[in-house]
C-alpha positions as CSV (number, residue, x, y, z in Angstrom):
1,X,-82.0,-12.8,108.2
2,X,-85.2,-11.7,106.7
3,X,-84.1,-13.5,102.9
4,X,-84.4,-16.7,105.1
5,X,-87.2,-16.8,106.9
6,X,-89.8,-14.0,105.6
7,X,-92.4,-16.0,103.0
8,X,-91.9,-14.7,98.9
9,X,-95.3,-13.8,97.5
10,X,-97.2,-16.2,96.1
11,X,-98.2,-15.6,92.3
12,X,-101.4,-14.1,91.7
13,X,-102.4,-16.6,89.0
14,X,-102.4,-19.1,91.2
15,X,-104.7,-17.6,93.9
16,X,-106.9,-16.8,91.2
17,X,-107.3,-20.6,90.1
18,X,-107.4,-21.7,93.5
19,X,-110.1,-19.3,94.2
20,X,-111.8,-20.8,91.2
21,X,-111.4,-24.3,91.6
22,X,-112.8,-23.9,95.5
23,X,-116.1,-23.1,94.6
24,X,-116.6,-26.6,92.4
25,X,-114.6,-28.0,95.3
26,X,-117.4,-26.9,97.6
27,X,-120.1,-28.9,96.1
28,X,-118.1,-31.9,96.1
29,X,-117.1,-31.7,100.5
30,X,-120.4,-30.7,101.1
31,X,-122.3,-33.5,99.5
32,X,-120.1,-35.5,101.6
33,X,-120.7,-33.6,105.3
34,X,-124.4,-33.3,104.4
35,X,-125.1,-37.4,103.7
36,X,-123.5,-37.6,107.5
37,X,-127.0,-37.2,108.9
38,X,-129.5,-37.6,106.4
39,X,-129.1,-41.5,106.1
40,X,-131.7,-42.1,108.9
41,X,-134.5,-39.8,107.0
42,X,-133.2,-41.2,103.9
43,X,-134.1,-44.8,105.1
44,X,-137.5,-44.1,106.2
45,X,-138.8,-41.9,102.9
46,X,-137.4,-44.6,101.0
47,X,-138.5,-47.5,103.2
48,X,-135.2,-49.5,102.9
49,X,-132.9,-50.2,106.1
50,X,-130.3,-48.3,107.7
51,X,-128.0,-51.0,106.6
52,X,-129.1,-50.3,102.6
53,X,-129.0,-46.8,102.9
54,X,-125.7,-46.8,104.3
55,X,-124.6,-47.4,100.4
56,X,-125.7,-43.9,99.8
57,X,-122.4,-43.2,101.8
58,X,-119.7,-46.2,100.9
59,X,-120.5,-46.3,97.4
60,X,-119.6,-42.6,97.1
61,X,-116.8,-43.1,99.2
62,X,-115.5,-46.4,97.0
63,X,-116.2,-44.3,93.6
64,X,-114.4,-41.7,94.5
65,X,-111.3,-43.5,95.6
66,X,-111.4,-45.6,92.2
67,X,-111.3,-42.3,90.2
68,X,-108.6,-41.1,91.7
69,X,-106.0,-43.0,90.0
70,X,-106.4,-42.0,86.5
71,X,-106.7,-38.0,87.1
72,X,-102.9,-38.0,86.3
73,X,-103.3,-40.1,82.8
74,X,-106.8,-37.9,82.3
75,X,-105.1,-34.7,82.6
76,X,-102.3,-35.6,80.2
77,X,-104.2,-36.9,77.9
78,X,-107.3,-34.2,77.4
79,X,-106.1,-31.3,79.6
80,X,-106.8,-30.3,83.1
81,X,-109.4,-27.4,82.5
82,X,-110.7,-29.4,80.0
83,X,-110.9,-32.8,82.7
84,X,-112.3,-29.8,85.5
85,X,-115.5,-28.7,83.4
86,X,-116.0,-32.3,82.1
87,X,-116.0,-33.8,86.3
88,X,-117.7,-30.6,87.5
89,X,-120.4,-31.4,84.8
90,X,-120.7,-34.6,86.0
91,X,-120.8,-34.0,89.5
92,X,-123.4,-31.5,88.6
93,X,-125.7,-33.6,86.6
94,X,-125.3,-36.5,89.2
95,X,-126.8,-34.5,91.7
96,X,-129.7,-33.8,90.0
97,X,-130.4,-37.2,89.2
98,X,-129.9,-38.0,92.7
99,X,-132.5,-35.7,93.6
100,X,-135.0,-37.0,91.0
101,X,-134.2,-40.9,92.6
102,X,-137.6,-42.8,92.8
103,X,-135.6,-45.8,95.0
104,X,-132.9,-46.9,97.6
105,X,-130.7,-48.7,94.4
106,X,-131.2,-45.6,91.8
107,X,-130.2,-43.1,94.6
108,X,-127.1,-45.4,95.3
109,X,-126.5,-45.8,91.4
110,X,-126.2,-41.8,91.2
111,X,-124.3,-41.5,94.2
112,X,-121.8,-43.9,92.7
113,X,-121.5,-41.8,89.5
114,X,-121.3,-38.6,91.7
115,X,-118.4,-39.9,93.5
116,X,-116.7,-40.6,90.1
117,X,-116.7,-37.2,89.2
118,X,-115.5,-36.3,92.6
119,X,-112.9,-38.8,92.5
120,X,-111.5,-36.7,89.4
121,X,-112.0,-33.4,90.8
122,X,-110.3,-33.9,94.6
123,X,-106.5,-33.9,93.4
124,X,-107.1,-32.1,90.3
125,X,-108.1,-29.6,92.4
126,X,-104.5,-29.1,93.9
127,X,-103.2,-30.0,90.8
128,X,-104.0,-26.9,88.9
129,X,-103.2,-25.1,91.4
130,X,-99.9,-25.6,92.3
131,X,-99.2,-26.2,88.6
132,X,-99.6,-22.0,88.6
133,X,-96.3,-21.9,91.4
134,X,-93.4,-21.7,89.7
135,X,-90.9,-23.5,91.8
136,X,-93.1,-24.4,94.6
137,X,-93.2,-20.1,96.1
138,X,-95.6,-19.7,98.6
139,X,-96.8,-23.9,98.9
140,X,-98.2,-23.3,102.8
141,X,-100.5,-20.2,101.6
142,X,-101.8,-21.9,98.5
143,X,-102.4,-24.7,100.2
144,X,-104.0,-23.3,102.8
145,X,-106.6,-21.7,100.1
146,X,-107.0,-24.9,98.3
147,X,-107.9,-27.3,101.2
148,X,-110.6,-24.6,102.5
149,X,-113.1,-26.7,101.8
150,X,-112.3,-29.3,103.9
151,X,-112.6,-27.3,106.5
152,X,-115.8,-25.6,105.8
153,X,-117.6,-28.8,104.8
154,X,-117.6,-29.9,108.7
155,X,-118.9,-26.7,109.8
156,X,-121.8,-26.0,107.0
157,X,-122.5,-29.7,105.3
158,X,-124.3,-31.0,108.4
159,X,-125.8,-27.7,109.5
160,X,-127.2,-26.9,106.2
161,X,-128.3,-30.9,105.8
162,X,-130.1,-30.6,109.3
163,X,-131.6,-27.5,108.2
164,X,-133.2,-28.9,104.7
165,X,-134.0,-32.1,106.3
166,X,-136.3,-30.1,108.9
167,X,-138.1,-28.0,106.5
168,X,-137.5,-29.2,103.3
169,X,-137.8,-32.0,101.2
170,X,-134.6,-34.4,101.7
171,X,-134.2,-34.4,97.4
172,X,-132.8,-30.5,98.3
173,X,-129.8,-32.2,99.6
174,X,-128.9,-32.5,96.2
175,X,-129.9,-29.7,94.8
176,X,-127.7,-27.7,97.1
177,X,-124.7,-28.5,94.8
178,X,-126.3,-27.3,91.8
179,X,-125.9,-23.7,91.7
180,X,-122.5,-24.4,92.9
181,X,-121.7,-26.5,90.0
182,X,-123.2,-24.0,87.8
183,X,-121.3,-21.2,89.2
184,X,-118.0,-22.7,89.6
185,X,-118.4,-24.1,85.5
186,X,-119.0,-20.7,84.5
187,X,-115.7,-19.6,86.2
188,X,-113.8,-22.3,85.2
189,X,-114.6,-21.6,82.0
190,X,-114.0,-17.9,81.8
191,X,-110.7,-17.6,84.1
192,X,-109.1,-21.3,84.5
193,X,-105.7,-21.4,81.8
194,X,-105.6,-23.0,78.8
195,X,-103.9,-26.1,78.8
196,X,-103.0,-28.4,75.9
197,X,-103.2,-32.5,76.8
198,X,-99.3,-33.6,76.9
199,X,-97.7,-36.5,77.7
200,X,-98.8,-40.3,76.8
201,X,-102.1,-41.0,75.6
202,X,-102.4,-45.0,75.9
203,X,-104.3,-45.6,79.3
204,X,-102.4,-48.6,81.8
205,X,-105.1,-50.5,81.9
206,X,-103.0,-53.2,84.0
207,X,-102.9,-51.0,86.3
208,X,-106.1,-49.5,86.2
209,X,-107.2,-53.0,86.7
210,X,-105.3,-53.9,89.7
211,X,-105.8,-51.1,91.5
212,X,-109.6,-50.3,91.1
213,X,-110.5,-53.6,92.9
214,X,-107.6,-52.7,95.8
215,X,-108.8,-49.4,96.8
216,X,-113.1,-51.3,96.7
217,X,-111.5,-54.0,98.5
218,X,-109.9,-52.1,101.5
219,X,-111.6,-49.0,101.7
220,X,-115.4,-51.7,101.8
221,X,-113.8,-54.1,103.9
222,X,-112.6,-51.3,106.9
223,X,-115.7,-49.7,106.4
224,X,-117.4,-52.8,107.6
225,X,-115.3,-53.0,111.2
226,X,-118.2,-51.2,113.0
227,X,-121.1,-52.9,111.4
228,X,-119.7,-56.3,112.4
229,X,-118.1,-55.8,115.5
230,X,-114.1,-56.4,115.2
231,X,-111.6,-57.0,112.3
232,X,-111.8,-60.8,112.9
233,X,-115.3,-60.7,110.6
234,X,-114.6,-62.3,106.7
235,X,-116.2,-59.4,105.5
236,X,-113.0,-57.1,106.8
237,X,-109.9,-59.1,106.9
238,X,-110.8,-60.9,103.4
239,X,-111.6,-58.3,101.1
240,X,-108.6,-56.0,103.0
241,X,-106.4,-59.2,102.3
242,X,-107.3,-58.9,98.6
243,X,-106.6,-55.0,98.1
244,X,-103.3,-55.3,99.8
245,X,-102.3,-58.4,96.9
246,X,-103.7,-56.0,94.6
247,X,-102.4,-52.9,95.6
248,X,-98.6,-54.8,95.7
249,X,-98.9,-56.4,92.5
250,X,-100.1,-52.8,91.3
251,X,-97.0,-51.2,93.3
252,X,-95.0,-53.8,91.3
253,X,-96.1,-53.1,87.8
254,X,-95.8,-49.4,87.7
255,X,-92.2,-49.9,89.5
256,X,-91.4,-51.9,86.3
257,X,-93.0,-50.0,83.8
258,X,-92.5,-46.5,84.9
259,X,-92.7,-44.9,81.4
260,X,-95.9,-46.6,80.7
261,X,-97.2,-46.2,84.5
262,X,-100.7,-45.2,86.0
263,X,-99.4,-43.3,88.6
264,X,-95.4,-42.7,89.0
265,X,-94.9,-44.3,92.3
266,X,-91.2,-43.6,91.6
267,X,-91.7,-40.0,93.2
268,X,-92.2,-42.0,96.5
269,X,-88.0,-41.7,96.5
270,X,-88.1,-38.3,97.1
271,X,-88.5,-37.2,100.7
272,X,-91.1,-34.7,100.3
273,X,-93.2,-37.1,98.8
274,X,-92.3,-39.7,100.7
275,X,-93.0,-38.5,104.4
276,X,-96.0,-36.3,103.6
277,X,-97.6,-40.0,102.1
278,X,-96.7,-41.5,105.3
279,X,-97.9,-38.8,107.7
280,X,-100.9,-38.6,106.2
281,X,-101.5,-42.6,106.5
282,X,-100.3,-43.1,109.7
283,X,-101.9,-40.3,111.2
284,X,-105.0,-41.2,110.1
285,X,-106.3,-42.5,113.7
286,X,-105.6,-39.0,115.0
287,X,-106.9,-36.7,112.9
288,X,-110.2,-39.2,111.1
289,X,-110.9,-41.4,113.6
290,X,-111.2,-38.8,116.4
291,X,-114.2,-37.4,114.2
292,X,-115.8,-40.6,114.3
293,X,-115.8,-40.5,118.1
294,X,-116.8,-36.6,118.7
295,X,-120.3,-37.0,117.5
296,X,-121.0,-39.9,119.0
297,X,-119.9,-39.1,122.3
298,X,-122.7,-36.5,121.9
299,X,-124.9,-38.2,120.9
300,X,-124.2,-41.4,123.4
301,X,-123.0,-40.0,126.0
302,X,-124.8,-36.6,126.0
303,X,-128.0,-37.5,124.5
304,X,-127.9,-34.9,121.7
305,X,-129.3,-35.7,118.6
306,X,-127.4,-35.8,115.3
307,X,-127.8,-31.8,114.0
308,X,-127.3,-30.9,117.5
309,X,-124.1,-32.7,117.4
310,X,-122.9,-31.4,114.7
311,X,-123.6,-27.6,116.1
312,X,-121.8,-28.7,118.9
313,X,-118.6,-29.2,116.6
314,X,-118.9,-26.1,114.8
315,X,-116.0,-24.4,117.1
316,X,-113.5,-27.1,115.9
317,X,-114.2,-26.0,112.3
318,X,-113.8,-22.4,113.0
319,X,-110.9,-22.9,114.7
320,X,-109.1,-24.5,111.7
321,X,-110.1,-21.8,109.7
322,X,-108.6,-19.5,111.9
323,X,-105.0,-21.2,112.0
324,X,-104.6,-22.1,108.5
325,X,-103.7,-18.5,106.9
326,X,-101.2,-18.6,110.1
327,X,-100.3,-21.9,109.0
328,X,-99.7,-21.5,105.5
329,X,-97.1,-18.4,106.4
330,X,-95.3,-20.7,109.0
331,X,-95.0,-23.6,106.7
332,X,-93.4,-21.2,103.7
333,X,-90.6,-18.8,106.6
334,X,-90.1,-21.9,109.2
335,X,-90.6,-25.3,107.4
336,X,-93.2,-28.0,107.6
337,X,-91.9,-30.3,110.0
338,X,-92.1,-27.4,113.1
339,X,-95.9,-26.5,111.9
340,X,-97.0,-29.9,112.1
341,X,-95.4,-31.3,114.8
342,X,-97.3,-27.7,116.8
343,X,-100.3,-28.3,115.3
344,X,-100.4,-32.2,116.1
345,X,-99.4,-31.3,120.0
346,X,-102.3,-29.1,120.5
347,X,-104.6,-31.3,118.7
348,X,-103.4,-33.9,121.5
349,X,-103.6,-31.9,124.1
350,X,-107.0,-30.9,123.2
351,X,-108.1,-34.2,123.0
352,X,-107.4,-35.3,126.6
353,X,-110.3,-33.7,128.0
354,X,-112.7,-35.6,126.2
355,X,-110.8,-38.8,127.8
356,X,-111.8,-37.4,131.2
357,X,-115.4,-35.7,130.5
358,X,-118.4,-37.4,131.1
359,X,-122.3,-37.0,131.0
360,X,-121.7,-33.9,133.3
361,X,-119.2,-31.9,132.0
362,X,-119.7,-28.7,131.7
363,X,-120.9,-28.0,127.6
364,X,-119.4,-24.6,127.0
365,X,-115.8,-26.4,128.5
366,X,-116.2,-28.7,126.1
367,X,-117.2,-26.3,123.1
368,X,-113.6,-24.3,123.8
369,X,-111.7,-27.2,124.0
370,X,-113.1,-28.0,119.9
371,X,-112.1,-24.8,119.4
372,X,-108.7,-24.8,120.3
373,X,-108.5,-28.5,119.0
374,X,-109.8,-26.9,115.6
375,X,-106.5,-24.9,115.4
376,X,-104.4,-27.5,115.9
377,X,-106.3,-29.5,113.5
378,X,-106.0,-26.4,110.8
379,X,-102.1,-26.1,111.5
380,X,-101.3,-30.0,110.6
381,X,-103.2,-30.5,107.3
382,X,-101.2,-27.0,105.8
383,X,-97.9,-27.9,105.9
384,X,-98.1,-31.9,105.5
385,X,-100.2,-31.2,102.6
386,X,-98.2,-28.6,101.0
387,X,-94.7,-30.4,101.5
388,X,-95.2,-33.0,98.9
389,X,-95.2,-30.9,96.1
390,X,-91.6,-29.3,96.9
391,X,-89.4,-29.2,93.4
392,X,-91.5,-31.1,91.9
393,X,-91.7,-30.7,87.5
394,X,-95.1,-29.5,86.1
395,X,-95.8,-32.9,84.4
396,X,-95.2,-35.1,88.2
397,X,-97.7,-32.1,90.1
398,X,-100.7,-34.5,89.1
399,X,-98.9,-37.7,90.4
400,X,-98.0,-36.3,93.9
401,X,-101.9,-35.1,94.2
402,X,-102.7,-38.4,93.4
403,X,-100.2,-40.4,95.8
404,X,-101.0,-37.7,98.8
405,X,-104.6,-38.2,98.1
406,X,-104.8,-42.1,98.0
407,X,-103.0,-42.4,101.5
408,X,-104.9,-39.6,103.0
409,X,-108.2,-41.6,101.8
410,X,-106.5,-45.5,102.9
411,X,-105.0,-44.1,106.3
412,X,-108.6,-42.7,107.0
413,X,-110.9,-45.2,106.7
414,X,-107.9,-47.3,108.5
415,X,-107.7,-44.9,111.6
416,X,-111.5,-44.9,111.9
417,X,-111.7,-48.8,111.7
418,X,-109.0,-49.0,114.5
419,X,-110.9,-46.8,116.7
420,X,-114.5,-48.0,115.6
421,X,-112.9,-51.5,117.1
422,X,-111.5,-49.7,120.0
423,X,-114.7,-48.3,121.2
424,X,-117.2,-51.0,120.5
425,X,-114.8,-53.0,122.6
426,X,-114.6,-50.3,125.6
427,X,-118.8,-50.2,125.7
428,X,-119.4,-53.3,125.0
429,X,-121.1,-54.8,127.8
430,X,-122.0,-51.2,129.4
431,X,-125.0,-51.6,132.1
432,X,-125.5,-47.9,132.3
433,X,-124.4,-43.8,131.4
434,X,-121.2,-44.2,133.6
435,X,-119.8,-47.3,131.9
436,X,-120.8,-45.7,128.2
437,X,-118.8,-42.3,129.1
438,X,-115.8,-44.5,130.8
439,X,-116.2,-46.9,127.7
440,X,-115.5,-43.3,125.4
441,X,-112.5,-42.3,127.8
442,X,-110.4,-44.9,126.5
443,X,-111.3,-44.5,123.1
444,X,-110.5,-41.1,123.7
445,X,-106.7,-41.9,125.4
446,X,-106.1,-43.7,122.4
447,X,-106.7,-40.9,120.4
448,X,-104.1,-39.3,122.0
449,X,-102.1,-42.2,122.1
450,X,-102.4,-42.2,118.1
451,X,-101.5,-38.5,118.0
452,X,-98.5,-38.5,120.3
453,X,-97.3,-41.4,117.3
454,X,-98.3,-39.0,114.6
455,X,-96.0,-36.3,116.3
456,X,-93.0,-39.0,116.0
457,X,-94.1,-39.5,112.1
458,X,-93.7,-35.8,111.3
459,X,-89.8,-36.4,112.2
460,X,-90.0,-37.6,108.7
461,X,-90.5,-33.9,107.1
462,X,-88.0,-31.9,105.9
463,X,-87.2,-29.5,108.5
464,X,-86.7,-26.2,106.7
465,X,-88.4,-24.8,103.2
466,X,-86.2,-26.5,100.5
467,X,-84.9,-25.3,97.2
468,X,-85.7,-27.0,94.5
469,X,-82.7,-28.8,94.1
470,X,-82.7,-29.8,97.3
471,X,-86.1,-31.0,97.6
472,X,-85.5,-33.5,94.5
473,X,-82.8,-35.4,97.0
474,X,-84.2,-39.1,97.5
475,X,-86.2,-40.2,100.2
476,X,-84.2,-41.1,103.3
477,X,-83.7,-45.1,104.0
């Protein structure tokens, strides 16, 4: 009994570069948590609107998702320690030109190069990682070490960005990521493996083509929904319509050209791969666009301001950092599909009393409800993560990172759109507090709502931990 369900050790090495690659991996999640409420500040010191400041934030967002893509042809064709310091450098140097920015358009114009070296380091991240497992031993528990950052960014970016932006200078937002960078090059350089480039050298630059412009199109046009008021504006539903012709025609050409391809989409046949994709898409209005509505119900409804919001959901943070070591065990001894369909049922069930609180509900209620919602939270990302790498070769690792990363970044910004429209709908027209917090309850009911169909997705995982052999079986049809 114990051969089938206790978890085999996971290989030092890899702990050790996971260890490693976190503390670059920092620098990146917390320039992202920390822009969350600097963007007011940022728009009076540099006497623009909210509107142009705002592309502090989507450029990032759109440069990162464009340099995602090509971390898999990058790695093979320079080596991923070698592509690690090169992004870490410049992330590093990014940030300190964004702190030397005299305007709105130069800040942007750093930003963008910022999220570029981001873009590269997010799945290469995982990627080196898991490249250290032989035969996938120990996925849940490596994972759970690897994605540590997104769960500390939540809890520290905004609380250290509130802090420098009420007794510092805001340019120290930037600088926070330098001795980060600096300390995580230095230990790259000294403990990361050796690897040689393999594999093809040419770049697919029909692909690269096609789908640079899908990922601007849809990622810019869903992060419009709020800012216009619906998905019926041109500015969503046209540039959307564009990225999903490009993103098919890009499907297409890698389908057809699979030695020659960007990104081997042919791994979307195998299960793992397949359902963790899909989970994190269509799950993306339950576990993203639920943190679009936290902070703004305390700041609407409450009357908090923005760093007291984001104290306020400090105890979801810690409670996914206090499920995921838990996590990572259960997703290696029990399976993926178990974990994540636990995880996903407390996250709904913690959800609910937001869809009946109000002005007057009592705050410390509400604290221990983010708490316990924070453990679910921590218990889905583990094992959906993790499962997409099952059996898979050393040279496709880079490929999966990349496939699991694009729909984790597509089914976000599409879960927040949906309930950005959802909301603005349910308040719109709101005379007073009452209708506001009612306005907020159904946007909170169909968070649930989306959960409860989130729960029905994970169906999709495998339900035990696989062997290799079997987790190369193709994806169900």
């Amino acid at each position: 009994m114990m051969s089938t369900t206790s978890a085999p050790a996971v290989p030092r090495q890899a702990v050790v570069t996971a260890l490693v690659l976190l503390v670059g991996g920092l620098a990146v999640i917390f320039d992202s948590t920390i822009m969350s409420i600097a963007l007011k500040t940022l728009a009076i010191e540099l006497q623009v609107s909210v509107s142009t400041i705002q592309w502090v934030v989507t450029g990032y967002l759109l440069a990162l998702a464009v340099a995602i893509p090509v971390v898999g042809w990058a790695q093979a064709r320079f080596g991923g320690k070698r592509l690690w310091l090169v992004a870490l450098t410049v992330f590093g140097l990014a940030s300190i030109a964004c702190s030397l920015a005299w305007d709105a358009p130069s800040l942007i114009a750093f930003r963008v190069v910022q999220g570029l070296g981001g873009g590269l380091m997010m799945p290469l991240m995982a990627t080196l990682a898991i490249q250290q497992v032989p035969g996938g031993v120990g996925l849940g528990r490596l994972m759970a070490v690897v994605s540590l950052p997104a769960a500390l960014g939540p809890i520290l970016g905004p609380t250290i960005g509130g802090l420098i932006l009420t007794w510092l200078d805001w340019r120290w937002l930037f600088w926070v990521n330098v001795p980060l960078c600096l300390i995580g090059f230095l230990l790259a350089w000294k403990v990361l493996p050796a690897d040689e480039p393999r594999g093809k050298s040419v770049l697919d630059w029909t692909g690269l083509a096609l789908i640079s412009p899908a990922l601007v199109g849809i990622l810019y046009g869903l992060s419009n929904v709020s800012r216009v008021g619906g998905l019926g504006s041109m500015q969503v539903w046209l540039p959307v319509a564009l990225g999903l012709v490009l993103l098919t025609l890009f499907a297409l050409t890698q389908l057809r050209r699979p030695a020659a391809a960007l990104v081997d989409l042919g791994l979307l046949k195998r299960r793992p791969v397949a359902s963790s994709s899909a989970v994190l898409f269509l799950s993306g209005a339950s576990l993203y666009g639920a943190m679009l509505l936290l902070p703004l119900f305390f700041q609407v409804v409450r009357g908090t301001d923005a760093l007291t919001a984001a104290l306020l959901l400090i105890p979801q943070g810690v409670g996914a950092l206090l499920s995921r070591t838990l996590a990572g065990r259960l997703t290696d001894s029990i399976g993926a599909r178990v974990v994540a369909i636990g995880g996903f049922l407390v996250m709904g069930l913690a959800t609910i009393p937001f869809a009946l609180a109000g002005a007057g509900t009592n705050q410390w209620w509400l604290m221990s409800v983010l708490l316990v919602r924070g453990l679910g939270q921590g218990a889905v990302m583990i094992p959906v993560m993790s499962v997409a790498y099952l059996g898979l070769e050393r040279d496709e690792v880079p490929h999966a990172s990349i496939i699991t990363r694009l729909a984790q970044q597509l089914g976000g910004a599409f879960g927040t759109a949906i309930l950005a429209v959802i909301l603005e709908r349910a308040t719109s027209g709101a005379t007073g507090l009452a209708d506001l917090a009612y306005g907020f309850d159904i946007a909170f009911w169909w968070a649930v709502g989306f959960t409860v169909v989130a729960i029905a997705v994970c169906l999709m995982l495998p339900a035990r931990p696989k062997k290799v052999a079997e987790a190369k079986e193709p994806a169900e049809t």
